[in-house]
VMD Tcl script that draws the C-alpha trace (Angstrom):
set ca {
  {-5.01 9.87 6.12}
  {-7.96 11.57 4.34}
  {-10.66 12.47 7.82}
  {-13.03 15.32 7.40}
  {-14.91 15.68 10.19}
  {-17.80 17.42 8.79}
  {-18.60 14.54 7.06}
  {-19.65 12.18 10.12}
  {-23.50 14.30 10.57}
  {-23.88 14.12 7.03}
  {-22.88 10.13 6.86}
  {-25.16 9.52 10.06}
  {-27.99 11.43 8.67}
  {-27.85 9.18 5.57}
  {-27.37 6.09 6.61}
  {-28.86 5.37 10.25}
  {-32.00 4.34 10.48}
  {-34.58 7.77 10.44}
  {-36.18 8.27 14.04}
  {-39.51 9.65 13.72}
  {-41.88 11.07 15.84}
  {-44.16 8.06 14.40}
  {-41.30 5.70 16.46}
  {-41.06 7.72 19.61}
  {-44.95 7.87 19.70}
  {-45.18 4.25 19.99}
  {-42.75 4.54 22.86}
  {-45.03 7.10 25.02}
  {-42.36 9.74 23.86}
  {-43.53 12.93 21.74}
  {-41.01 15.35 20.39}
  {-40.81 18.30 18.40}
  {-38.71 17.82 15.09}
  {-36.34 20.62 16.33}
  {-35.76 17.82 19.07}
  {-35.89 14.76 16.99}
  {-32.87 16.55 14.93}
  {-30.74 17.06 17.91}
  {-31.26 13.34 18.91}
  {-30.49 11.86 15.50}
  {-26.82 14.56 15.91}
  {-26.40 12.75 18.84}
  {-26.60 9.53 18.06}
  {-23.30 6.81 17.81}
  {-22.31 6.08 14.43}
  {-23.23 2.24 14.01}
  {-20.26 0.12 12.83}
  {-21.83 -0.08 9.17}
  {-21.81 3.96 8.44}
  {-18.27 3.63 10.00}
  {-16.89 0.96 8.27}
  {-18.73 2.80 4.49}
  {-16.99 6.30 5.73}
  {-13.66 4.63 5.70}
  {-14.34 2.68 2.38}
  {-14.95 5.27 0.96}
  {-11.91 7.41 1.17}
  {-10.10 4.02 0.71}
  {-11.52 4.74 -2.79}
  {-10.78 8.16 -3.05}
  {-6.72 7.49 -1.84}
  {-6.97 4.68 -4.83}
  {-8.09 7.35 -7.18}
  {-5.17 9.34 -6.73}
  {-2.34 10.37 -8.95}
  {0.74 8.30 -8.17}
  {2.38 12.07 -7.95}
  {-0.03 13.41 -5.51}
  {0.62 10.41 -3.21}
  {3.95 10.58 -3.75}
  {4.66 14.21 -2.58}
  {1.98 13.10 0.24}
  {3.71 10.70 1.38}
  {6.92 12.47 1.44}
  {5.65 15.22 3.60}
  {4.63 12.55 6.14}
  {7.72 10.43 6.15}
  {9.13 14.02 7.29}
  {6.21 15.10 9.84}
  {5.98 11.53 11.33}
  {9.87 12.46 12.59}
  {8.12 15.27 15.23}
  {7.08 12.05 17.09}
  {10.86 11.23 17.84}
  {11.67 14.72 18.81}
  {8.22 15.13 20.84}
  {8.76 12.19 22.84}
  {13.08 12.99 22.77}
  {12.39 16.77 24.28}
  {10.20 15.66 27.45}
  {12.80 12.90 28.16}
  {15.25 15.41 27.86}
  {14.22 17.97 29.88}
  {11.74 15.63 32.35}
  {13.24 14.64 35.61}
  {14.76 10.83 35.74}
  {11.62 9.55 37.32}
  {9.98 6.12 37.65}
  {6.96 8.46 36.20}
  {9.04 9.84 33.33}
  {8.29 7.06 30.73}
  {4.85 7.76 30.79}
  {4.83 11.20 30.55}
  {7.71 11.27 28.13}
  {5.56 9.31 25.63}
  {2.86 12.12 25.20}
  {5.76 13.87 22.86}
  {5.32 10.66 20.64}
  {1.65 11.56 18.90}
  {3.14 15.43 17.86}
  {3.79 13.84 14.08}
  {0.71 11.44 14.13}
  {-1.10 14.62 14.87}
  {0.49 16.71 12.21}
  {0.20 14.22 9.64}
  {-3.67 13.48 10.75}
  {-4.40 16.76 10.67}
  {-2.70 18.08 7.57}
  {-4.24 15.01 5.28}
  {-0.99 13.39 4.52}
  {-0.11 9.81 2.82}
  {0.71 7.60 6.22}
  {1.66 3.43 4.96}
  {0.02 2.33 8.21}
  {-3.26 4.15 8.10}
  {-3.42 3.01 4.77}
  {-3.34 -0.24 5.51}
  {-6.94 -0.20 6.66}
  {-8.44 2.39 5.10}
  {-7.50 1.40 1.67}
  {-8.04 -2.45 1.66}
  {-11.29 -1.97 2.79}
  {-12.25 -1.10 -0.94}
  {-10.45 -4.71 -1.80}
  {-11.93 -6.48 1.03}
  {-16.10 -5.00 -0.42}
  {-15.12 -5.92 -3.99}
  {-12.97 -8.98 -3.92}
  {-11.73 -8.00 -7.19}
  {-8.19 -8.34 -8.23}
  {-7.89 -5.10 -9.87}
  {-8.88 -3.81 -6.51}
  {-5.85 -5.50 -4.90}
  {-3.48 -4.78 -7.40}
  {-4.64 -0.81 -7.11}
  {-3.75 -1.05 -3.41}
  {-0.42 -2.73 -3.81}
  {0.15 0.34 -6.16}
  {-0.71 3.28 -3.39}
  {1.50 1.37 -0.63}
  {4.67 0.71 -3.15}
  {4.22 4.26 -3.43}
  {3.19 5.70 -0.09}
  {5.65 3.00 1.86}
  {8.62 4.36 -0.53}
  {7.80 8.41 -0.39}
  {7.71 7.79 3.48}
  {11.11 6.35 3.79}
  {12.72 8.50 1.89}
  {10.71 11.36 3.82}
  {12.26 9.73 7.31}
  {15.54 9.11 5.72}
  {15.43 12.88 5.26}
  {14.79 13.88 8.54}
  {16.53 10.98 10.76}
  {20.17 12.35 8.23}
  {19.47 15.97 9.43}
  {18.82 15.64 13.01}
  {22.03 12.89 13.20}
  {24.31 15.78 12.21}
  {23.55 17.55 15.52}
  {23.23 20.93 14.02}
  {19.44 21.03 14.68}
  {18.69 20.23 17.95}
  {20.22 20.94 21.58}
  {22.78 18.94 22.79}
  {20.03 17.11 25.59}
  {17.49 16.72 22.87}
  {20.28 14.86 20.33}
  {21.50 12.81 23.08}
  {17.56 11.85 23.99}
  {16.91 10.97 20.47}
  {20.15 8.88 20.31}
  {18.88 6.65 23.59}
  {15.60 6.07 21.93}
  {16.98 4.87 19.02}
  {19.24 2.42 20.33}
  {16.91 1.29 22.49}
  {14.56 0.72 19.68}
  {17.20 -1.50 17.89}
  {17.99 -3.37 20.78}
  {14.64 -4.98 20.81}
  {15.31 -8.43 18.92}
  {13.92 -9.13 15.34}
  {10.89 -11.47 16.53}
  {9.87 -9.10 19.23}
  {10.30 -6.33 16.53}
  {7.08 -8.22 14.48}
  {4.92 -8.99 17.40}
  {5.16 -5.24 18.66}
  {4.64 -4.51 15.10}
  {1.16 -6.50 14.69}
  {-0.20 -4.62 17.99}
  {1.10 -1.23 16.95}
  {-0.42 -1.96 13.03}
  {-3.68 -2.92 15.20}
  {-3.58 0.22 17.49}
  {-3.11 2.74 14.16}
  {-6.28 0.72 12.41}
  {-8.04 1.81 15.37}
  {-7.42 5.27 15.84}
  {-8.44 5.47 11.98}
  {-11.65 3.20 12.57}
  {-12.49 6.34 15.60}
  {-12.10 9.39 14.04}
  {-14.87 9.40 12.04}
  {-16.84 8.90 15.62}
  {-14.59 11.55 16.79}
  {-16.17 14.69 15.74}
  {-14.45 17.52 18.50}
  {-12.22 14.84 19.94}
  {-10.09 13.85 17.37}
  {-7.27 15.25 18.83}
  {-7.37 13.95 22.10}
  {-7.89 10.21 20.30}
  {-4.96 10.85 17.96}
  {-2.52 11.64 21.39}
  {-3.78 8.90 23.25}
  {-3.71 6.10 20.74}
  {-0.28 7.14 19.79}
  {0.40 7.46 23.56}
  {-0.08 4.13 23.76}
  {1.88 2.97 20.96}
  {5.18 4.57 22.88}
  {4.37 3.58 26.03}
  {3.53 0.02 25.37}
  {6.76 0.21 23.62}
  {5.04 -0.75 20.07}
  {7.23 -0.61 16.93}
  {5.88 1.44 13.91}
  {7.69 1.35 10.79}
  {7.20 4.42 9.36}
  {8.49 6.29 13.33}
  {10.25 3.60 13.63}
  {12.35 4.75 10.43}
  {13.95 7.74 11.71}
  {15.31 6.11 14.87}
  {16.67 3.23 12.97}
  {18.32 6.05 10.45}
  {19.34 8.12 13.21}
  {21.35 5.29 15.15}
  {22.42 4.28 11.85}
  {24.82 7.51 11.26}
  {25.33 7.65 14.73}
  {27.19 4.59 14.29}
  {25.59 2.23 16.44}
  {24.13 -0.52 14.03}
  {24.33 -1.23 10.41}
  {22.57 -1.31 7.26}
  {21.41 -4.75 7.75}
  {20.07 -4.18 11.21}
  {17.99 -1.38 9.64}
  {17.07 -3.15 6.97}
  {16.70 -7.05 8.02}
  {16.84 -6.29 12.25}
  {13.58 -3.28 12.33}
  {12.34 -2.51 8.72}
  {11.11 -6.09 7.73}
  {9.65 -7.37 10.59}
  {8.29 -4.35 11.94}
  {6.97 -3.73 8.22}
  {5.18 -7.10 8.39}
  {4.20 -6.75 11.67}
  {2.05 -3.58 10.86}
  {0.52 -4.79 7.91}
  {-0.92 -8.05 9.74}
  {-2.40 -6.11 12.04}
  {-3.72 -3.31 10.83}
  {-5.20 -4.96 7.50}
  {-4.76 -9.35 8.37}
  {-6.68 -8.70 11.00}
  {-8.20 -5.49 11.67}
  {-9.43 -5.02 8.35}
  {-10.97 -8.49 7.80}
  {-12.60 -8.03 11.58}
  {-14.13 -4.53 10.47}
  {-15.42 -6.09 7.22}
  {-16.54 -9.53 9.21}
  {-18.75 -7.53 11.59}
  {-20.63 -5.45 9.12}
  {-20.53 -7.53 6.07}
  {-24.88 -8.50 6.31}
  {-25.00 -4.67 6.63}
  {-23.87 -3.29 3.34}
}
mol new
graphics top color blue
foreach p $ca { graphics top sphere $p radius 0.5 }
foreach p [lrange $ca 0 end-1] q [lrange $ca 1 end] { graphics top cylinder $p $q radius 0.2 }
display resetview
C-alpha cells in the first residue's frame, strides 16, 4: 500500500468545497482567516476526495515497473508473516483464559502494520486501491493493467510467505512455546472447511478495503486503525490469503495437511473470497456512492 499522510490537508484543501468568511457571514458567524484555516484542517474528508486519493495511487501502483512491484511484493509476503508470530507469541506466553483469544489477536496487525507503514506491494489492498482506476475509466486496457500488478504482486507475495512459513517450520527461529503456538494456529486455520474458507474470505477482503478506504481520513491515527481492523480480522476468525499463506505453509512441513489442502482447501477459496470483497463489492460500492461527484 502506497498512504502518505501528508497528503490528506493538501487533498482536502483542493477539493472540498472553500468556506469563506462570505459563507459564515450569512450564518451570523464572523471569523478571522487564521480561524477559517483551522476549520477547513479540521474538516472530514467527504467520500469524493477519499475515493480520488485512493484512485489516484491506484494509478501510480499501475505505473510501476513490474520489478519494483515485484521486489515489493516480496518484502511483504515476508513482513505479512510478523502477523503469525505477533498473534503466536501472546498465545504463547498469555494465560489459557476465556479472555485470551481476544487479546491474543492484537499480535495479528504487527505485519499489516509493517507492511502499511513501510509502503510495500500487499494483493489485498490492492484489490481496491488499484481497480478503482478500472472502475473511473471502464477501459479495457485499464483492466488488463490491473490483472498485470496482481499476477505480479499475488505471485512475489507467495513466494515471500513461502519464505518465511519454510524458515520458521524448521524450529530453529523461534522458542519452543512460540513454534508450538504457530503450529495450533495453523491447523486450526486448515481445519476450517473450503466453503467457510470463501465466506470468511469475502468479509476479511471487505475489512482490508476498509482499513485502506480510512487511512487517508486517518491522519495521526493510522496506527491505531491499522491494529484494530486487523484485530478484527483475527478475532472474527477471517481468512486472508496472503497471512493466511504462511500458516497453510507452516502446517504444510509440519506435516499436517498436503499440497492440495494448501492449494485447493485455503489458497483458492480464500483467494476468491478476498477479491469479491474487497473489489466485487467494496470497490463498486465506493465508486457507486461517489460516481455524480467526480
Amino acid at each position: 500500500m502506497t498512504r502518505d499522510p501528508e497528503r490528506a490537508p493538501v487533498d482536502r484543501a483542493a477539493n472540498d468545497s472553500p468556506i469563506t468568511e462570505e459563507r459564515l457571514t450569512e450564518k451570523g458567524t464572523r471569523l478571522s482567516d487564521h480561524d477559517l484555516s483551522e476549520v477547513g484542517d479540521r474538516l472530514r474528508l467527504r467520500a469524493a476526495v477519499v475515493y480520488e486519493i485512493i484512485r489516484q495511487e491506484g494509478e501510480e501502483e499501475l505505473a510501476r515497473s513490474p520489478k519494483s512491484l515485484w521486489w515489493s511484493g516480496i518484502a511483504a509476503g515476508l513482513s505479512i508473516g510478523f502477523s503469525v508470530l505477533g498473534e503466536a507469541l501472546l498465545r504463547a506466553y498469555l494465560p489459557d483464559a476465556d479472555w485470551r483469544h481476544l487479546v491474543e489477536n492484537f499480535g495479528y496487525g504487527l505485519g499489516f502494520l509493517i507492511v502499511i507503514l513501510a509502503r510495500q506491494q500487499l494483493f489485498t489492498e490492492n484489490t481496491l486501491t488499484a481497480v478503482l482506476p478500472a472502475v473511473s475509466t471502464g477501459k479495457s486496457k485499464t483492466y488488463m493493467r490491473v490483472a498485470r500488478l496482481w499476477a505480479i504482486v499475488f505471485l512475489a507475495n507467495m513466494v515471500g510467505t513461502f519464505l518465511f512459513g519454510s524458515a520458521i517450520a524448521t524450529g530453529m527461529f523461534l522458542p519452543p512455546p512460540v513454534h508450538e503456538a504457530v503450529g495450533a494456529l495453523s491447523v486450526h486455520m486448515m481445519e476450517i472447511p473450503q466453503h467457510e474458507m470463501f465466506v470468511r474470505g469475502v468479509l476479511a477482503g471487505w475489512i482490508v478495503a476498509t482499513l485502506v478506504w480510512l487511512l487517508p481520513s486517518a491522519e495521526n491515527s493510522q496506527v491505531a486503525i491499522i491494529l484494530l481492523m486487523a484485530w478484527l480480522i483475527a478475532a472474527l476468525d477471517l481468512t486472508h490469503v496472503v497471512a493466511g499463506s504462511v500458516e497453510a505453509v507452516f502446517a504444510f512441513w509440519i506435516g499436517e495437511v498436503g499440497v492440495i489442502d494448501v492449494l485447493a482447501g485455503f489458497l483458492l477459496p480464500t483467494l476468491l473470497g478476498n477479491i469479491v470483497g474487497g473489489s466485487a463489492l467494496f470497490a463498486l460500492i465506493a465508486h457507486a456512492q461517489v460516481r455524480k461527484e467526480i
